[in-house]
N, C-alpha and C positions, 0 to 999 in steps of 0.2 A: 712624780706623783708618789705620794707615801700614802698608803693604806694598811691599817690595822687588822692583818690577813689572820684569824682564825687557822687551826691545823686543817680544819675538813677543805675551807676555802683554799688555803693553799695546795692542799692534794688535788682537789678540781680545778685550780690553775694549771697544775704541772701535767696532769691528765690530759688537759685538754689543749697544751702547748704539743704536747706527744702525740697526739691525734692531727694534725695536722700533717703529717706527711705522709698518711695512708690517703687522705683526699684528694692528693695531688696522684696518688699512685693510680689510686679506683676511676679515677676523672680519665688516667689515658687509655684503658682497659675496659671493655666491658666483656670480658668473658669470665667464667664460672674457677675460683679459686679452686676446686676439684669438680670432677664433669659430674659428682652427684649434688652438686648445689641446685636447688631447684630457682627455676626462674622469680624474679618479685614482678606480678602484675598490676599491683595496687598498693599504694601508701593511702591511709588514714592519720590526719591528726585530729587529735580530742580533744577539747578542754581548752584549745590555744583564739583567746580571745584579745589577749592586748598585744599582740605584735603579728609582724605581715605573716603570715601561712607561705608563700611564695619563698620569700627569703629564709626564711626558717628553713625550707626544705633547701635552696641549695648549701647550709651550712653541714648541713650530713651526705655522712659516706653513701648510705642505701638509696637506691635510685628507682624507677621503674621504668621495663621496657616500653620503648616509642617510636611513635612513628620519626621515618626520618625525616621527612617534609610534608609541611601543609599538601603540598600537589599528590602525595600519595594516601592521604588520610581517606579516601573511597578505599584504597586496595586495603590499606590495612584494616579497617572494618571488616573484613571477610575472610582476611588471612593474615596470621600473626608469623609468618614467614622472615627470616631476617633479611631477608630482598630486601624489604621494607618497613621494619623495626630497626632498630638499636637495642640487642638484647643486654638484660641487666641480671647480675644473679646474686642469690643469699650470700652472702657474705659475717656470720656468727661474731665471728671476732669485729668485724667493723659496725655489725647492728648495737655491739656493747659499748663501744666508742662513741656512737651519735649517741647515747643516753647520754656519756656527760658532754658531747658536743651542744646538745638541746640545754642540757642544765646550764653551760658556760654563755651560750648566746643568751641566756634570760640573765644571768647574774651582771653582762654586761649592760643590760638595759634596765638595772634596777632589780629587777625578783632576784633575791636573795635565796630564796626559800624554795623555790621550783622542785619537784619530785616527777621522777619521769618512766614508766613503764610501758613495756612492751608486750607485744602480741602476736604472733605469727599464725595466720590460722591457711590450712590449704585448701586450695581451690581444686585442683587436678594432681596428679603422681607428682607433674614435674612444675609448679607452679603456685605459688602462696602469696597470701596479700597480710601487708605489715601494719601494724596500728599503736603508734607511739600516743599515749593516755599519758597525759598533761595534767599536775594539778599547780598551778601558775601560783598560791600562794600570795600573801602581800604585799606588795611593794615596799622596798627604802625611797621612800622619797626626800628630796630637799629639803632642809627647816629653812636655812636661810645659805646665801651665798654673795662673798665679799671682793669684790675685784680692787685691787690696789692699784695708784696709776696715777701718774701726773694732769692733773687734772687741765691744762695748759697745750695739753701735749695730743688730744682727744677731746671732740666736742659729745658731750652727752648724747645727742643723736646718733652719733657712729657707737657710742660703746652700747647702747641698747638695742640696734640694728647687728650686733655682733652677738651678742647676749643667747643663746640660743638656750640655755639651763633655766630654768626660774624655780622660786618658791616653789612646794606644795606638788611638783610633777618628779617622777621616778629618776633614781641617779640615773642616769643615762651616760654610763662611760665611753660609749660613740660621739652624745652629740660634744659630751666635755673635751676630748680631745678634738673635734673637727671646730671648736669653738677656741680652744688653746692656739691652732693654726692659723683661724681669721685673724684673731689677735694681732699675732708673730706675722702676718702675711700683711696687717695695717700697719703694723709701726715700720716694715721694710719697705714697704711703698712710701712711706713719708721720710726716705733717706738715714733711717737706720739698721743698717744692713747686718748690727750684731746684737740684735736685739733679741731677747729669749724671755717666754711666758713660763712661768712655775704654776702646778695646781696642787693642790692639795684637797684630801677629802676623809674625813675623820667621821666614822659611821658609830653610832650608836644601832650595836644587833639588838638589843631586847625592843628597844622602843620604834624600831624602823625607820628611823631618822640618818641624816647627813648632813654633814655643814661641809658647804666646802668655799677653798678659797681659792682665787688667783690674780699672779700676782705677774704685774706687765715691768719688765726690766730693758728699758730702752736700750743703756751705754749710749755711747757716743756717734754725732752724726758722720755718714761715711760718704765716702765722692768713688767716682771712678778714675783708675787709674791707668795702667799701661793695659793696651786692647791690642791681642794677638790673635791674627790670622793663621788658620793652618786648615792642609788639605786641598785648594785652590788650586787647578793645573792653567783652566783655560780665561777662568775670571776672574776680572782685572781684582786686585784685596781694595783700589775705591770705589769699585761697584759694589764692594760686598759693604764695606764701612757706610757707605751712603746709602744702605738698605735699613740703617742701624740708626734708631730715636734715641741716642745719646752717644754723649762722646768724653773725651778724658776730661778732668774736673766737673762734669757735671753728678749730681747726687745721687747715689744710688738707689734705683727707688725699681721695686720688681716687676714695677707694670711695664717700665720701657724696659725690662727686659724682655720679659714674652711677648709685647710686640715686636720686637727685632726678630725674633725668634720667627714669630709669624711672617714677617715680611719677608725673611729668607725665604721661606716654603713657597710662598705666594707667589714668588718669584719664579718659582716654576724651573729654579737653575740646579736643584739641590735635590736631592735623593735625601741626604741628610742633612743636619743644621743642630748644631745645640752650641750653647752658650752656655761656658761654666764659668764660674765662679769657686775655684777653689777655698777650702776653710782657712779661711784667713784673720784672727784677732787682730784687726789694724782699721785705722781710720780710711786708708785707702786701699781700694780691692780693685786688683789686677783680672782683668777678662782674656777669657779665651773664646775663638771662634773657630770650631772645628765643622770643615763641613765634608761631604762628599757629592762632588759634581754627578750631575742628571745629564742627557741626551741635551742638547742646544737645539734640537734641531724636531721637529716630529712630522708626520707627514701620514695623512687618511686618505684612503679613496674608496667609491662600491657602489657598485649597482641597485636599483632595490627594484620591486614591479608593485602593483595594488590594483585592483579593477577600477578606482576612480580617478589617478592618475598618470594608469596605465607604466610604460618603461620609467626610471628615474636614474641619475647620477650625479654623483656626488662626489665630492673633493676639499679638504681643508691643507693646509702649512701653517706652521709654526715656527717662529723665529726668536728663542728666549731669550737673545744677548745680540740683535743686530748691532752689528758697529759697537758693539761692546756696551756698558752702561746699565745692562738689564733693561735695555729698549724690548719692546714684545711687536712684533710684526703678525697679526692673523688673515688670512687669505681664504676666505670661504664661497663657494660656488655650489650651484645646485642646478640641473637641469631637467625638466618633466615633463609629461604630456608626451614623449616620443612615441613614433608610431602609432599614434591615436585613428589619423587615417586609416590603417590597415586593422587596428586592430578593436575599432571602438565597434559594441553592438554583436560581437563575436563570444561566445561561451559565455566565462561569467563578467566581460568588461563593458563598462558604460556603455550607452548606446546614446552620444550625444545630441542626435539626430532628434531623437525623442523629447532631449531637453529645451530644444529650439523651437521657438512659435511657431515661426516660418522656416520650415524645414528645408529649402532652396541651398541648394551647393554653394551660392556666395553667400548666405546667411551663414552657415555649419561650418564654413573653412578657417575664421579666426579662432575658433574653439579647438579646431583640432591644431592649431602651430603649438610650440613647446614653449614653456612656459621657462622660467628661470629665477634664480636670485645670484645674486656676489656682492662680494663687500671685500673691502680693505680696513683695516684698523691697526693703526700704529697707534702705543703707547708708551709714553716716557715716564719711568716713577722716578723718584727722589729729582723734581723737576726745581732748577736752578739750584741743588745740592741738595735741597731742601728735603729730608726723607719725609713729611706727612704734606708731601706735594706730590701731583701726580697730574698730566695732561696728557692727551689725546688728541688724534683726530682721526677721520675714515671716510671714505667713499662706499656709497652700494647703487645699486638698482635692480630694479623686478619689473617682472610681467606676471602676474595671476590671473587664473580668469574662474568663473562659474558657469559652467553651460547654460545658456538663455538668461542669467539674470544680468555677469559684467564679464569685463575686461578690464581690470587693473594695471596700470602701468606708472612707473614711478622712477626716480634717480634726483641723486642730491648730495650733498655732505654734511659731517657735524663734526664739531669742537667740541672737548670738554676740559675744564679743566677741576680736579678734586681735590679737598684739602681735608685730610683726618684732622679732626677736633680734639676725642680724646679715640682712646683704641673703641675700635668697631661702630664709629662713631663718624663718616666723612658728610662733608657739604661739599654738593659738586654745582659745577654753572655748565649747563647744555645749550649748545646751538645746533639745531638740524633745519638745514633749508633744505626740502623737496619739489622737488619738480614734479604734478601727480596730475596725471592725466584717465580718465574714466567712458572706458565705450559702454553704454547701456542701455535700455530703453525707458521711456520716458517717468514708465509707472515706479522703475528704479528711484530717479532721482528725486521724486514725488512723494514716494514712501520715504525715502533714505534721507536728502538732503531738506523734505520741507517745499521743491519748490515745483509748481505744478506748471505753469506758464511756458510754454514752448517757446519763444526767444532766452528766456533766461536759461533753461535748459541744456540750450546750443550754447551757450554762455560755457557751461557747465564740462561740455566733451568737451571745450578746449584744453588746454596746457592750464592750470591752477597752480600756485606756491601754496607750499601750508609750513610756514618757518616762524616755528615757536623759540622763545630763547623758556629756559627753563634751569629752574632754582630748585633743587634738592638736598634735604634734611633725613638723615636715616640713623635711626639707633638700635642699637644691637643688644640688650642683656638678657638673653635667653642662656639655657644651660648648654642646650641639644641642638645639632644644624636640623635634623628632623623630624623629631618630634620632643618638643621642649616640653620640661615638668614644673618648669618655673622661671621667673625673670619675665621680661615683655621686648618685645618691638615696636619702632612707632617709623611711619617714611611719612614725612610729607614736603608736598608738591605744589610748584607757585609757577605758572606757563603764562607768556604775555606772547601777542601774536598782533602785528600790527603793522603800517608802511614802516612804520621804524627797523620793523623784524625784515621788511621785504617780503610780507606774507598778505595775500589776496585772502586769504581765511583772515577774517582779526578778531580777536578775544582774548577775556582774562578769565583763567582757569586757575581753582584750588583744588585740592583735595588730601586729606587724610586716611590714614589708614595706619591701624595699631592695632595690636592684640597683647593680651599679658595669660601669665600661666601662674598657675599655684598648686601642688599637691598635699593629702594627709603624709606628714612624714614615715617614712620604714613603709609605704604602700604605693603599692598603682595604678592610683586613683588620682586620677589629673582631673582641676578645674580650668577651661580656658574661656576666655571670652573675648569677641572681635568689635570693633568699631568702625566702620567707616565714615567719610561724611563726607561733601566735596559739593560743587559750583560750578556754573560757568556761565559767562555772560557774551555775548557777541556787542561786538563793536558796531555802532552806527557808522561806519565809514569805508568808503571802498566800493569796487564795483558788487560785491557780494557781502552788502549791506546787510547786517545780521543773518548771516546764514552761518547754521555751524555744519562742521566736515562730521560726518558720522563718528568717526574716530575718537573727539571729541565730546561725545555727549558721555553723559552718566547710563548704565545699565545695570542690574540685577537680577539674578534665578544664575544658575550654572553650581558645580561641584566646587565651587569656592565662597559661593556666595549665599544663598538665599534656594536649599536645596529642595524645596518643594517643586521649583520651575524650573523648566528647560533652561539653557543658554542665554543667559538675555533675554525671556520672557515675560518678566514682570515687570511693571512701566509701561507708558504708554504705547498700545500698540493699534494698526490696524490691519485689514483683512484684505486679502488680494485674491480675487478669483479669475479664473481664465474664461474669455466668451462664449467659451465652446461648452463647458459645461455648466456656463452660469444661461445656457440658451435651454436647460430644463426647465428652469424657473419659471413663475407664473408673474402676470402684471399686479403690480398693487391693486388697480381697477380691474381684475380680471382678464382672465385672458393666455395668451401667448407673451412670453418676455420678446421684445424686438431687441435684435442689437444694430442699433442705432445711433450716430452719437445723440440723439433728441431725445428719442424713447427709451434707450437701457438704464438711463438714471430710475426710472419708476418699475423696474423690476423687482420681485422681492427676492431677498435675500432668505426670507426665513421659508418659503416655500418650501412644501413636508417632502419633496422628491430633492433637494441638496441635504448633505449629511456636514457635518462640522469636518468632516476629512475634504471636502472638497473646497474650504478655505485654508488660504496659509496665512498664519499669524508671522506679520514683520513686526520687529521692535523698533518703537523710532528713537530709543534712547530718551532721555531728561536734562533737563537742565540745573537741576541742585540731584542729593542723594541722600540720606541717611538710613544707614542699614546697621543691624548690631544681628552678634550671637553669643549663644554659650554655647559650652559643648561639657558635656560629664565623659570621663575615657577610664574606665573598668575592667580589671579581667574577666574573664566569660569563666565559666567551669570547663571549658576545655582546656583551660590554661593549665592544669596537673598534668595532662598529656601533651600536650601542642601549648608550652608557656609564651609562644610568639605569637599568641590567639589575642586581640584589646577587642574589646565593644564599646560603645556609644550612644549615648543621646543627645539630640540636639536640638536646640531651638533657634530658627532665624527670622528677621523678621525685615523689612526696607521701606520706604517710602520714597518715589520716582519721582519726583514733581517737573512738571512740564511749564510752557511759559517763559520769558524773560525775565531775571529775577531783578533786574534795574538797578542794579549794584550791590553792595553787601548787605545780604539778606537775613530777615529777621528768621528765627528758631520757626515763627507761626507759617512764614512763609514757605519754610521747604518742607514741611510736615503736611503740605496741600498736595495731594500729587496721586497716582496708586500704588497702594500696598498692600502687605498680608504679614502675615506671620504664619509659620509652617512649623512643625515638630516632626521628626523623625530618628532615626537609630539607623546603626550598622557597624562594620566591622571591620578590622586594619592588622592585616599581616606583615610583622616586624620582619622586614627581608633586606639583604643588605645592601638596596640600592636605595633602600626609605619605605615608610608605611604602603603598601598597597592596601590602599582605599577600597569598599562599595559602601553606601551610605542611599541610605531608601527614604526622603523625604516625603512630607503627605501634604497633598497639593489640597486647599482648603474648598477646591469647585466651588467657588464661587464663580456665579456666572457674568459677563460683562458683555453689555452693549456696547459695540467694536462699529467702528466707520467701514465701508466698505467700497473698495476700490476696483476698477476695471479697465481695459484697454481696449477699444473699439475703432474699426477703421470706416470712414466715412465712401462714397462712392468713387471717390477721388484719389480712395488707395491710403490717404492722409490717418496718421493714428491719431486717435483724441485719450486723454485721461479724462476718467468720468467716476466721480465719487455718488454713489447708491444715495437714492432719498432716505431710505429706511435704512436702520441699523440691523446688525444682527445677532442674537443675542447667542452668546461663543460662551461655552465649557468644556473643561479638559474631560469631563468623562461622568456618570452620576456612583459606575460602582468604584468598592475600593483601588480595586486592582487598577483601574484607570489611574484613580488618583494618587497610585503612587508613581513619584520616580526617580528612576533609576540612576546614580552616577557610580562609575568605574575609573580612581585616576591612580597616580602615583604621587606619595606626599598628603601632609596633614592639610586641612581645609584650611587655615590660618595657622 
């Protein structure tokens, strides 16, 4: 880059080239350059209106003392103790440095002109707050700027997707260099490996202009050439070569290198991995593969307890390199519910006795056996040599149960096999056949499956297949694995389930689901927005002739979705009450409710002695979905003290639709169903295993007329399912506080 550097500009260049290694020094250090340094409690900036405040401040030396974590931000409210601060102190010589640190960060973003004063004013003996007063001045900005370039060589789409400078907006010497890179980082992915961008930028000072130019210098196309392994003790150099999306004569192009790069790691064999490329002026560029070996082998186990289900234990293996090849072998087990017997209904643990209708020692004993899962999964990557080839396959099974409502039991296998397309980018083909067997009582399968008829029912506790084969699309161009500023994801899902599958369940299922991100540049101010949408149809054939497996339907409301409602709340739902306290109730004719199977159907539901807590809302899931959101993600003004502070708002909104949608359904079609739209806010602590979430949705009470379900035993001992003549009209709550709620997770909501 050539620039026409004035004497003052050049002295605030060299100033501030020189200031950079007191920040690296002050950054390890936070105690007092002499012990009369007074502490800095507060930073003020003034005036600073066109670039981030946030980043600004971490380009200067002077700091302020903080808490040291979010989880101590109660104590330090009450005691500025360094238990629990991070103290920061005055530092004179380095307060005079961030003047032209501040002036240098604005010069490189265009303000030429910036002037920058300070302030120290005291608070206590040992304690002062600092007030850098900003006058930001004009901008240089663009007149015009000229990219030279084979026009042949670049489709006008790519070179104005790379474009990040335009007319009429401030030189921006960050974004012109990270824009020189795209360049240089396109023309090496298209197999020019010595390709070099020049810019140029010729400023007129009196008039506040720029022209600048750049200029794209291909040279000649380059291959690869000889590929060396080094560092390798116990794996094999073709297990590592076959980790590798190119080979000798093919063209060197930078994407397949950092995927190679990636799939070493991925690999799970390698502590380290890099792939050089020494500087080499030649048409063909020699590769090195330097890595350092990982464990092969790893191995988990541990106890855990909880009061609902009770003793638990736990166990995984890993196997990075079985039989060499970078085969992965994972071996996972889990076992719960111990000592339930002894210990359920004891201090603070379940009392499952309570959760059983029929609280009888043969009713309550399949509740308390232990519960379990395992699984087997072998997987082979670079599958017939193939490195963007990958298959699989596994065994598991389980038992779960819920006190009084099921007993889940299941075992099966699946195949897959995956083929990356471009990087982050794979289609994979799934087969899972399960064997799924379900103990429950009637009003379960009723509510759950749809089917209320006590022979199909029995049908139902037998042994059932539910073996979908499934087709999977996933694309990756996000920035961040946790919380992304920009770029999008999109997965979608194609399931057929039918005698062809070997599945007693049969159905064709779609579904979508994508989100994309965008932020103000130099800010952290993210825009996101979510899409879902999806289908499913049951098949006319089979003994379980359009039934679908709960699993299978569409849901909405939970921390990921539509945050006004609980878990799966929203959509179609109805109401289940138990006989015992639905025997408050009065008759629709007046009277005493009978529980009957003849008379409890004409019981009211809305009778003023039942309360909305004495029905439980079940979701019976949907048959189509379409739900969307946005989301706005902001710093909070706590972020000057606690910068790992983001806030939120959000809007979601779904629509459930119920029904057979008879094949691919019209837009009118799935837009029939229930919904809502909800707005809420909340708040996500940047911690380093991902955002911890709480997010306070606001539930629009609106009120719904709900079916209402019950279980009654006839004289004979026989249970009958009996759906309520009258509806009952069910809401979450009339004040606010009801209507809000609450979710706590880990990880950004999309």
């Amino acid at each position: 880059m050539h620039f026409p550097t004035p004497n003052r500009i050049r002295a605030l260049l060299t100033a501030g080239a020189l200031s950079l290694a007191p920040v690296v020094v002050r950054a390890q250090s936070v105690r007092p350059a002499t012990p009369q340094s007074p502490e800095v409690r507060a930073i003020h900036l003034v005036g600073v209106n066109h670039v981030d405040q946030y980043d600004l401040l971490k380009s200067i030396s002077t700091q302020t003392s903080k808490c040291r974590s979010f989880l101590l931000r109660p104590f330090c409210l009450v005691s500025h103790s360094p238990t629990f601060e991070f103290k920061f102190y005055l530092d004179e010589a380095e307060l005079r440095r961030d003047v032209l640190r501040i002036r240098l960060y604005y010069w490189k973003r265009g303000y030429r002109d910036t002037q920058v004063d300070t302030a120290v004013k005291r608070l206590a003996p040992n304690q002062v707050e600092v007030t850098f007063t900003v006058n930001e001045g004009p901008p240089t900005v663009v007149r015009k700027i000229a990219i030279a370039y084979d026009s042949t060589l670049l489709p006008d789409k790519v070179r104005n997707r790379l474009t990040l400078l335009h007319a009429k907006s401030p030189i921006d010497l960050i974004r012109l260099d990270s824009m020189r890179v795209l360049f240089q980082n396109e023309l090496w992915d298209r197999g020019y490996g010595d390709a070099v961008v020049d810019t140029t930028v010729t400023v007129d000072q009196a008039a506040h202009v720029a022209d600048v130019g750049v200029t794209l210098i291909q040279n000649r196309p380059t291959t690869i050439g000889r590929i060396t392994v080094v560092g390798n003790q116990r794996v094999n150099t073709t297990t590592i070569m076959n980790s590798l999306a190119f080979k000798t004569g093919d063209p060197y192009r930078q994407s397949t290198i950092l995927e190679s790069q990636r799939n070493l790691y991925e690999s799970n064999l390698f502590r380290l991995a890099s792939i050089d490329v020494p500087p080499q002026y030649t048409t063909v560029k020699n590769v090195t593969i330097d890595v350092t070996e990982a464990p092969l082998h790893e191995a988990r186990f541990g106890p855990g307890l909880n009061n609902i289900d009770f003793f638990q234990f736990q166990a995984h293996y890993t196997s990075y390199n079985l039989f060499g090849g970078a085969r992965r072998l994972d071996i996972d087990g889990a076992v719960g519910n111990l000592f339930a017997s002894s210990l359920q209904g004891r201090g603070i643990f379940r009392n499952v006795r309570k959760d059983v209708a029929e609280a009888s020692d043969s009713n309550v004993a399949p509740y308390l056996q232990p519960t379990y899962t395992a699984s087997i999964d072998f997987r082979q990557p670079a599958f017939l040599r193939r490195p963007a080839d990958a298959a699989g396959f596994g065994l598991f099974a389980h038992r779960s149960i819920n006190p009084g409502v099921f007993i889940d039991r299941g075992y099966g296998g699946q195949a897959t096999f995956t083929h990356t397309v471009r990087v982050r980018a794979p289609v994979s083909l799934n087969y899972r056949y399960e064997i799924n067997n379900v103990s429950a009582s009637d009003v379960y399968f009723c509510v759950n499956f749809g089917v209320c008829d006590t022979p199909t029912i029995a049908s139902f506790r037998s042994h059932q297949s539910l073996s979908p084969l499934t087709l999977t699309g996933f694309v990756d161009r996000s920035d961040l694995p946790f919380s992304p500023t920009k770029g999008y994801v999109a997965r979608v899902d194609l399931e057929h389930a039918s005698s062809l599958t070997a599945s007693d369940y049969r159905y064709n299922r779609f579904a979508f689901d994508g989100a994309a991100y965008t932020h103000r540049s130099g800010t952290q101010n993210v825009y996101t927005a979510h899409l879902r949408f999806g289908f499913v149809r049951a098949l006319a054939s089979g003994a379980e002739s359009g039934v679908l497996h709960p699993r299978k339907r569409f849901y909405a409301g939970g921390a990921n979705s539509v945050r006004g409602y609980g878990e799966s709340q929203l959509g179609p739902r109805v109401l289940t009450i138990d006989e015992t306290t639905l025997a408050k109730a009065q008759s629709l004719a007046g009277g005493t409710c009978q529980l009957t199977p003849e008379a409890v159907k004409f019981c009211d539901p809305n009778s003023p002695n039942l309360k909305s807590s004495d029905f439980l809302p079940q979701p019976l899931g949907g048959t189509s979905l379409l739900e969307g959101s946005v989301e706005y993600r902001f710093p909070v003004p706590l972020g000057l003290v606690l910068r790992n502070i983001v806030g939120a708002v959000f809007l979601d909104g779904a629509v459930v639709g119920s029904g057979n949608t008879g094949g691919l359904p019209r837009i009118s079609a799935i837009v029939k169903g229930t919904g809502a739209v909800t707005p809420g806010f909340g708040f996500r602590y940047e911690s380093p295993v991902g955002p911890i979430r709480v997010d306070f949705g606001i539930n629009p009470n609106r009120a719904e007329d709900l079916a209402v379900v019950t279980a009654v035993r006839d004289s004979t001992g026989q249970m009958h399912i009996v759906p309520l003549s009258a509806t009952r009209n069910f809401s979450q709550g009339k004040t606010l506080l009801s209507r809000l709620t609450l979710h706590f997770s880990i990880g950004e909501a999309y």
